[in-house]
C-alpha positions in Angstrom: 169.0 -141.8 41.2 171.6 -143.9 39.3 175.1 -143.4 38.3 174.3 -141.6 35.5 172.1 -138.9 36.1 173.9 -138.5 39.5 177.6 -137.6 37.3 175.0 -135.5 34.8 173.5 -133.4 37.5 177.3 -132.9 39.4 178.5 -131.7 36.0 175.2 -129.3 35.4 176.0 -127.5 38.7 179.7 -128.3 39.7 182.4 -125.6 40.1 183.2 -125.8 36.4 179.6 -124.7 36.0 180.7 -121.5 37.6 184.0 -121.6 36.5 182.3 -121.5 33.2 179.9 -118.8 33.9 182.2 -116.4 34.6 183.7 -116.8 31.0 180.1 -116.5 30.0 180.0 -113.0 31.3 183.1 -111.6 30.1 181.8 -113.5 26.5 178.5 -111.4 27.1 180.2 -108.3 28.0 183.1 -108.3 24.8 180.0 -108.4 22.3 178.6 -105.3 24.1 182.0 -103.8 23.7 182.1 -103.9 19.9 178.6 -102.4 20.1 178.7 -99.7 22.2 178.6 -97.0 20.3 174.8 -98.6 19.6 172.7 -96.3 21.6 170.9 -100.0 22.9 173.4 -100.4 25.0 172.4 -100.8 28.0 175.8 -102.5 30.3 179.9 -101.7 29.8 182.5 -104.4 28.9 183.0 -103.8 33.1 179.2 -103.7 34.1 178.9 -100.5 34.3 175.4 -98.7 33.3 175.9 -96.8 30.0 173.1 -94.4 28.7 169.7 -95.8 27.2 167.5 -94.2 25.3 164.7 -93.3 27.7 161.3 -94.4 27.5 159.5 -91.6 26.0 161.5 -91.3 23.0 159.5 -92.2 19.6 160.7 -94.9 17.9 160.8 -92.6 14.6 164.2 -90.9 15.9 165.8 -93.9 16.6 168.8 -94.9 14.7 167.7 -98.5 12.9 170.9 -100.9 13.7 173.2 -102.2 11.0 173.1 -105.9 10.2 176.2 -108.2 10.7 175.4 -110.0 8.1 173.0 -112.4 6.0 171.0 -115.4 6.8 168.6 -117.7 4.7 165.3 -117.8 6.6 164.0 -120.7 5.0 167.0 -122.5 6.2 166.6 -120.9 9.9 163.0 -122.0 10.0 163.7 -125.3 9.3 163.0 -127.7 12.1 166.1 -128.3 14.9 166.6 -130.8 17.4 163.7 -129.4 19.6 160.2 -127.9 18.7 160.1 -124.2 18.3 159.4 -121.8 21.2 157.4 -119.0 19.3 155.0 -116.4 19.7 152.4 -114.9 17.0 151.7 -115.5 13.8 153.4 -117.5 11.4 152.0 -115.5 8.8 154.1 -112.4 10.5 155.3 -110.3 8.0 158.9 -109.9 10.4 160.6 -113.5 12.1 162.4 -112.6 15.1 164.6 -115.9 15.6 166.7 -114.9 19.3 169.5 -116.8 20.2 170.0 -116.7 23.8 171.9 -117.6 27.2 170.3 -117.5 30.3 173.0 -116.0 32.3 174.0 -113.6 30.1 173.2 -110.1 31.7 172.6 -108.4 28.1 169.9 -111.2 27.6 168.7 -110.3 30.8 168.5 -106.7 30.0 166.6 -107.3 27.0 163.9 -109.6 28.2 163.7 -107.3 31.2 163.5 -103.8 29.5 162.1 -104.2 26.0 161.1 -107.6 25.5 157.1 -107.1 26.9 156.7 -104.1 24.9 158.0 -105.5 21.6 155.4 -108.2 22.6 152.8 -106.0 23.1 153.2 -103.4 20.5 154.3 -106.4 17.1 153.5 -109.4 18.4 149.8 -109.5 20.0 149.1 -107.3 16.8 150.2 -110.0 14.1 152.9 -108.1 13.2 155.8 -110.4 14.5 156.4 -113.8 15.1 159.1 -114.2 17.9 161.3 -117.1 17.9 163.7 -118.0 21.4 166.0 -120.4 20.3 168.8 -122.0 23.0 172.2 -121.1 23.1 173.7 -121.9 26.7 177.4 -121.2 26.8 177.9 -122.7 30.0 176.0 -125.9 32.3 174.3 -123.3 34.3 172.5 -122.2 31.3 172.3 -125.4 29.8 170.2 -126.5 33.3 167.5 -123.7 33.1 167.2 -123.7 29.6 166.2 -127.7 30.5 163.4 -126.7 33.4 161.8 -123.6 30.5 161.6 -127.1 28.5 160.4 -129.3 31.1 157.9 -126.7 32.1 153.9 -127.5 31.9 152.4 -126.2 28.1 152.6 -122.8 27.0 154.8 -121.9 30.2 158.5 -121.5 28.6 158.1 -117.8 27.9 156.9 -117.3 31.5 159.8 -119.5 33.1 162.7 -117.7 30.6 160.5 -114.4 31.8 160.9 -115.3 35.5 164.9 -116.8 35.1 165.7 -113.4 33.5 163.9 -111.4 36.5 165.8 -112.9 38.7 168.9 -114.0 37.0 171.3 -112.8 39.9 169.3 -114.7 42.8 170.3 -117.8 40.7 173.1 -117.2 37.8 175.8 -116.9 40.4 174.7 -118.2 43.4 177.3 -120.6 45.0 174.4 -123.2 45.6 173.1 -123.0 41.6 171.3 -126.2 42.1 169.6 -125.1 45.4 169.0 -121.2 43.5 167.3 -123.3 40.2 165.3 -125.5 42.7 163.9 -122.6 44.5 163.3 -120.9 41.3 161.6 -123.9 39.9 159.2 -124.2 42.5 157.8 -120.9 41.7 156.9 -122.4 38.4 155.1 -125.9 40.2 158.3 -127.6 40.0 158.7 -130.6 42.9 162.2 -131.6 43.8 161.3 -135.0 42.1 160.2 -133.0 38.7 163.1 -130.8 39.1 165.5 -133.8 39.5 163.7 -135.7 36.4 164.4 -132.9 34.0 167.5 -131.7 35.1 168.5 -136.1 34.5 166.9 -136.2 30.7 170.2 -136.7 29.1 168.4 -136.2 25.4 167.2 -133.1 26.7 170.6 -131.8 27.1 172.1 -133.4 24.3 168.9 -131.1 22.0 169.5 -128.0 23.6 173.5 -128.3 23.0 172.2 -129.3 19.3 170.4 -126.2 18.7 173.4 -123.8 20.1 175.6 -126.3 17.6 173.5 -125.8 14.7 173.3 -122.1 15.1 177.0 -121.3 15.5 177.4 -123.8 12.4 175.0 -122.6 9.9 174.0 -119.1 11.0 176.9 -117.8 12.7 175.9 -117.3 15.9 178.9 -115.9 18.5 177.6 -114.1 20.9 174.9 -113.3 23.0 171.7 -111.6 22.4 172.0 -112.6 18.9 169.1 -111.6 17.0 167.7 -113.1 13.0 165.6 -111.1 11.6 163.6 -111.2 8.2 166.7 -112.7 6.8 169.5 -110.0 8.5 171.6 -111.1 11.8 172.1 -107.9 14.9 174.1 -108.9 18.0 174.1 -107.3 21.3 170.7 -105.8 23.5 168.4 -103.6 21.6 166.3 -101.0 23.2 162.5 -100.6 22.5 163.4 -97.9 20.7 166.0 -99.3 18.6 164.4 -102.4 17.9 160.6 -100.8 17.0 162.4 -98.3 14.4 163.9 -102.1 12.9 161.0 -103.2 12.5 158.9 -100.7 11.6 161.0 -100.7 8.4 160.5 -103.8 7.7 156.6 -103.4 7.7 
């Protein structure tokens, strides 16, 4: 390993990296504060569990969120630094562009609780096309969102699906390169493969690009951000909240 990809991977998993994360999670948990009225919310500015809708309700009663404001979607669909990580159609009548961090615990939550039933109820029926676009507010993130890119074809949705599972085996860990390895192996990783993605400098540099480009042009701030048909929603949506969303949009 040369010089170079030896100060790249120190700085990916370093004690700034956790340093760092830890701001990530008090970043994670403000933007649930100034939503948690929302009845999505699904974790406290201080971690604690707040009340979620539960699973039998219909998605009919449930309150459809208020945008945060507007977006172009032809400018959002525009090609970024890296290619899009979609599902469905892209003749979807509703986009569903999500910005994301991999150690945020509200990103977590909503790949965890709602995001395989969105998939299963909008997407597999041609109804959505859903977009995951990177936004890693600190190395840690940065470093998995590399090994979902690095993963072999048509396996990023199952390696963010299997980070998010475990997201506390790994997030905090005090070893985050030995948590990632072990992680990555699950996914056919070897420690060579692992050290080769986690070295690709231009892999980096895109993934910081397409966190750059969507604070810059679209306002993204926080974590879960969602785009959708043209409107942006911050903060974890419930399966609930999210099918009443779009359901009026269809």
């Amino acid at each position: 390993m040369s010089l170079s990809e030896m100060s790249l991977m120190k700085r990916l998993f370093s004690g700034v990296a956790v340093a760092a994360l830890a701001v990530t999670l008090v970043a994670c948990s403000d933007e649930k504060t100034e939503t948690a009225a929302a009845p999505e919310t699904t974790q406290t500015a201080s971690g604690a569990a707040s009340e979620t809708p539960s699973a039998d309700t219909t998605a009919s009663t449930a309150k459809v969120p208020d945008a945060e404001g507007s977006v172009d979607m032809a400018e959002v669909m525009k090609p970024g630094a890296l290619p899009e990580m979609a599902l469905g159609e892209e003749s979807a009548p509703v986009t569903i562009v999500e910005y994301m961090s991999m150690t945020c615990p509200h990103c977590a939550a909503f790949h965890n609780n709602t995001f395989d039933a969105i998939k299963a109820k909008y997407v597999d029926s041609g109804k959505v096309r859903f977009v995951i676009r990177e936004f890693p507010f600190d190395p840690r993130a940065a470093a998995a969102f590399m090994l979902a890119r690095c993963a072999p074809e048509g396996q990023y949705f199952p390696m963010v699906s299997m980070l998010m599972k475990q997201q506390e085996t790994w997030a905090a860990a005090e070893d985050g390169r030995e948590a990632l390895l072990q992680m990555s192996k699950l996914a056919g990783f070897t420690e060579d493969s692992f050290k080769a993605c986690l070295t690709n400098q231009k892999l980096l540099d895109d993934v910081n690009a397409v966190r750059e480009r969507g604070a810059k042009e679209f306002g993204i701030a926080a974590t879960p951000t969602f785009l959708i048909n043209g409107k942006r929603y911050s903060g974890d949506m419930s399966v609930d909240t999210m099918s009443a969303l779009i359901d009026s949009l269809l």
